[in-house]
C-alpha positions in Angstrom: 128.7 127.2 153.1 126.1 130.0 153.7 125.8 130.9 157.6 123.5 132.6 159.7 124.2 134.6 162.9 121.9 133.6 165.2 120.7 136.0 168.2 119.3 134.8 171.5 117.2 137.3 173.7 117.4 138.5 176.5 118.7 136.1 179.8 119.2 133.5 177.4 122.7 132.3 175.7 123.6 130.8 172.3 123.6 127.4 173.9 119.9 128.0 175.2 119.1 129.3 172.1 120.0 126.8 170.3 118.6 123.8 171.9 115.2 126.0 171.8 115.3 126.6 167.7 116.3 123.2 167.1 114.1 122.1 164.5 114.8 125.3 162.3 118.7 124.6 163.3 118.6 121.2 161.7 116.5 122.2 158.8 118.6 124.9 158.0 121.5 122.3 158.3 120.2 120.5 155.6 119.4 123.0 153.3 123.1 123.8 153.6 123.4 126.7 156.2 125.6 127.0 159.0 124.0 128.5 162.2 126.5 130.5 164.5 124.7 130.9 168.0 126.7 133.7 169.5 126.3 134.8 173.4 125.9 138.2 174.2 128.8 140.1 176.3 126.6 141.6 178.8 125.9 139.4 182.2 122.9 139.4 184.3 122.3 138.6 187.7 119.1 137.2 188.3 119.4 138.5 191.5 118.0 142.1 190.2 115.1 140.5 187.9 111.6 140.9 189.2 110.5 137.3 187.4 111.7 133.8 186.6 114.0 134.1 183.5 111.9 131.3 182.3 108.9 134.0 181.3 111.4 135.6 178.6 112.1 131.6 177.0 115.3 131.6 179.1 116.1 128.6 181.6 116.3 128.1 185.2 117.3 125.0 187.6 120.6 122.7 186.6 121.0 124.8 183.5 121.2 128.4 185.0 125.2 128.2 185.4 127.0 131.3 186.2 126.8 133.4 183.4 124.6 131.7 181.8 122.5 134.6 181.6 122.7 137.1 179.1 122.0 140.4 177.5 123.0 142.3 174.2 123.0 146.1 176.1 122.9 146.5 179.7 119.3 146.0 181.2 119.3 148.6 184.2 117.5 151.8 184.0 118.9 153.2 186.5 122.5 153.5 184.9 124.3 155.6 182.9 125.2 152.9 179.9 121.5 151.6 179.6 120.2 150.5 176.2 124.1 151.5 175.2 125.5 148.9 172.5 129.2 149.2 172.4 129.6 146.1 173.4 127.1 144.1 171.1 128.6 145.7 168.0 132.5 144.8 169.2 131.0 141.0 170.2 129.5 141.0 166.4 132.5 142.7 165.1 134.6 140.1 166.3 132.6 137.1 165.8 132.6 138.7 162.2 136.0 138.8 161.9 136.6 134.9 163.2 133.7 133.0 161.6 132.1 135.8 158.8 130.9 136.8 156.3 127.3 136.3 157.3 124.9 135.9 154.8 122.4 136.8 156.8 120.9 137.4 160.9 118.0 135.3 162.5 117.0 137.2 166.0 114.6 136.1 169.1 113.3 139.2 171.1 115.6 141.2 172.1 118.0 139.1 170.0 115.8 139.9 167.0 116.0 144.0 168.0 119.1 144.0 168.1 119.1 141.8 164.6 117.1 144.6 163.0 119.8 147.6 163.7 122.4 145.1 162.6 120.8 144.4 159.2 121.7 148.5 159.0 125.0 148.3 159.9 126.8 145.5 160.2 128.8 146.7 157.4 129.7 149.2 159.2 131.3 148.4 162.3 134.8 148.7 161.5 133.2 152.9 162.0 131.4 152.2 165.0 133.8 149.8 167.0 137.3 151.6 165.6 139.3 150.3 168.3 139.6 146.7 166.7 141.5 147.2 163.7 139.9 145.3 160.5 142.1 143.1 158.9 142.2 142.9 155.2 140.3 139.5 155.9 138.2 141.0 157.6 137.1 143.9 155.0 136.7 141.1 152.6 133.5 139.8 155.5 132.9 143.0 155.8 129.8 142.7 153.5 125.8 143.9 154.2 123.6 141.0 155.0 120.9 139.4 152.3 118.0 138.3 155.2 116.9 139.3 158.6 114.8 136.4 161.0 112.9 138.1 163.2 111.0 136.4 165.9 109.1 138.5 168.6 111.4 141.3 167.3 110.9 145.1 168.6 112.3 148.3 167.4 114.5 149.6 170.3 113.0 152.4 172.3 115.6 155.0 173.2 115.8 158.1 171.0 119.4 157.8 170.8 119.2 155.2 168.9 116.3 156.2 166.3 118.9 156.7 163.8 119.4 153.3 162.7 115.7 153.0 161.3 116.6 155.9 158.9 116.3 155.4 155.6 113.9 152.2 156.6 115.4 148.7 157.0 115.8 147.7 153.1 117.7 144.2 153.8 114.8 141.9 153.0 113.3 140.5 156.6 111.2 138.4 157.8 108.9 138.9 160.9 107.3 136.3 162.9 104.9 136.9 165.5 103.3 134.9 168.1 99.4 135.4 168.7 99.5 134.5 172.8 103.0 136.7 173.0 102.4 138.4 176.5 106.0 139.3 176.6 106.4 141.2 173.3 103.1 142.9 172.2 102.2 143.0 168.6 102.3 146.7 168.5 106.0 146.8 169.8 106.8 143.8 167.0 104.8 145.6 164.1 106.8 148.8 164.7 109.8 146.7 164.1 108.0 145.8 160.8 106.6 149.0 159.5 110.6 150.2 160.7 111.8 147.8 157.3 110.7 148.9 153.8 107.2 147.8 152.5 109.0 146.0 149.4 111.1 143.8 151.1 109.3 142.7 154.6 107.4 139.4 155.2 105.0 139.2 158.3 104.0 135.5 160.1 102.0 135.1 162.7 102.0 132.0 164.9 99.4 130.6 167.0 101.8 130.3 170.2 103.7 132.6 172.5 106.5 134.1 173.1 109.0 131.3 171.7 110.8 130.2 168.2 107.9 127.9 167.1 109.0 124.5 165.9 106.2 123.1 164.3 107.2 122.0 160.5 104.6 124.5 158.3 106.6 127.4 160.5 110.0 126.2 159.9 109.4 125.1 156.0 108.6 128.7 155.5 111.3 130.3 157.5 113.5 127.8 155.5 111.9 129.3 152.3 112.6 132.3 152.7 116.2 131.9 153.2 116.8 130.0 150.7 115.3 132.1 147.9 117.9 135.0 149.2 121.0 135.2 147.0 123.9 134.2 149.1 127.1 136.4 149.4 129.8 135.3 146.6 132.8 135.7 149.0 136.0 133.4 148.3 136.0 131.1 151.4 139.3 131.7 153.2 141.4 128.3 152.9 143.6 129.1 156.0 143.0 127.1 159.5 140.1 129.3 160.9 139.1 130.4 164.2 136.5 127.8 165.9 133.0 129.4 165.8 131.5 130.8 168.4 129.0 128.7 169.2 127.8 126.8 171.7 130.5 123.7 172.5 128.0 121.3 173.6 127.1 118.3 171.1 124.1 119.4 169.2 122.9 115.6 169.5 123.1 115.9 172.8 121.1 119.2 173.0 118.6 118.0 170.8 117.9 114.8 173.9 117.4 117.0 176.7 113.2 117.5 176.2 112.0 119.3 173.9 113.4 122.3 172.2 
């Protein structure tokens, strides 16, 4: 079965994430995709934020556990390893390694920026994170992806990291923006988009925010695109495998608690 790495954004989790893309989860589900929601290695304490995490689609209340809040680089400006994504690429790296090959990355703000340097080099991170050796499993996942999903996506801002949108993005991607999105403008989104080659990018626009739109025209043609991108021909490893890292929570349960 085809999967998908899924990306939350920022003060989210894969959990969150999940419950909140749930129509596009189950859709994909029956179209025969697997959805990995993985959480980001970096922890935030709310403590230091200047707003309710619930501006960015993250939660608050019963389900802001400890931890439960997330980022895929650290957040603070005022340090030394700000914007730095050493540990993202090792947390992709190994989630890679357990659950891969991915066919292809589906993103949520700063999910979805980070989804857009991955679509470059994912393939690549046995280079950029050579402290975890690859197995020869793992050079056999070790493939580039066929799609990018990118909602309320960005093109990250620091110099440093400019590199990655070098020749353009040329894994075919599809961008989808919300009209009312006060949190990601449309000029941060659309440099993300004219960052990806002109033959291969799709653009959307919603009529809602800043969230993963539910509604069934968005989702059927989210679903489309997928599922016109070849999948990868890898031989599916017949050995006991890792559990995925998603979230543990029963997804029937999740889809009960309001609406996603």
């Amino acid at each position: 079965m085809p999967k998908i790495l899924c990306l939350h954004g920022f003060v989210q989790n894969g959990s969150v994430f999940a419950k909140k893309s749930s129509a596009l989860r189950k859709a994909l589900a029956k179209a025969g995709y697997e959805t990995v929601y993985l959480t980001a290695p970096v922890k935030i304490d709310t403590a230091d934020l200047p707003f309710e995490p619930t501006t960015l689609g993250g939660e608050s209340g019963n389900d802001a556990a400890v931890d439960a809040f997330r980022s895929w680089w650290p957040a603070n400006e005022q340090k030394d390893d700000y914007y730095t994504l050493d540990q993202a690429f090792a947390c992709v790296k190994q989630s890679v390694q357990e659950n891969g090959p991915y066919d292809g990355v589906l993103g949520f703000s700063q999910g979805a920026g980070f989804a857009g340097i991955l679509c470059t080099v994912i393939h690549k991170l046995h280079e950029l994170v050579p402290e975890q050796a690859g197995s020869e499993e793992y050079k056999q996942k070790n493939i580039p992806l066929k799609f990018g999903i990118f909602y309320s996506g960005f093109r990250v801002k620091p110099d440093a990291l400019q590199h990655f949108y070098t020749p353009p993005i040329s894994t075919p991607s599809l961008h989808i923006l919300g009209a009312l999105d006060t949190v990601v403008s449309e000029e941060r989104s659309m440099a993300l988009y004219n960052a990806c080659s002109p033959e291969s990018r799709t653009l959307l626009t919603h009529p809602g925010g800043h969230f993963v739109p539910n509604s069934k025209p968005m989702v059927a043609s989210v679903v489309n695109f997928i599922t016109t991108q070849p999948a990868n021909d890898v031989p599916e490893n017949t050995s006991e495998k890792t559990p995925a890292a998603a979230p543990s929570e029963d997804w029937s349960l999740f889809d009960k608690i309001g609406q996603a």
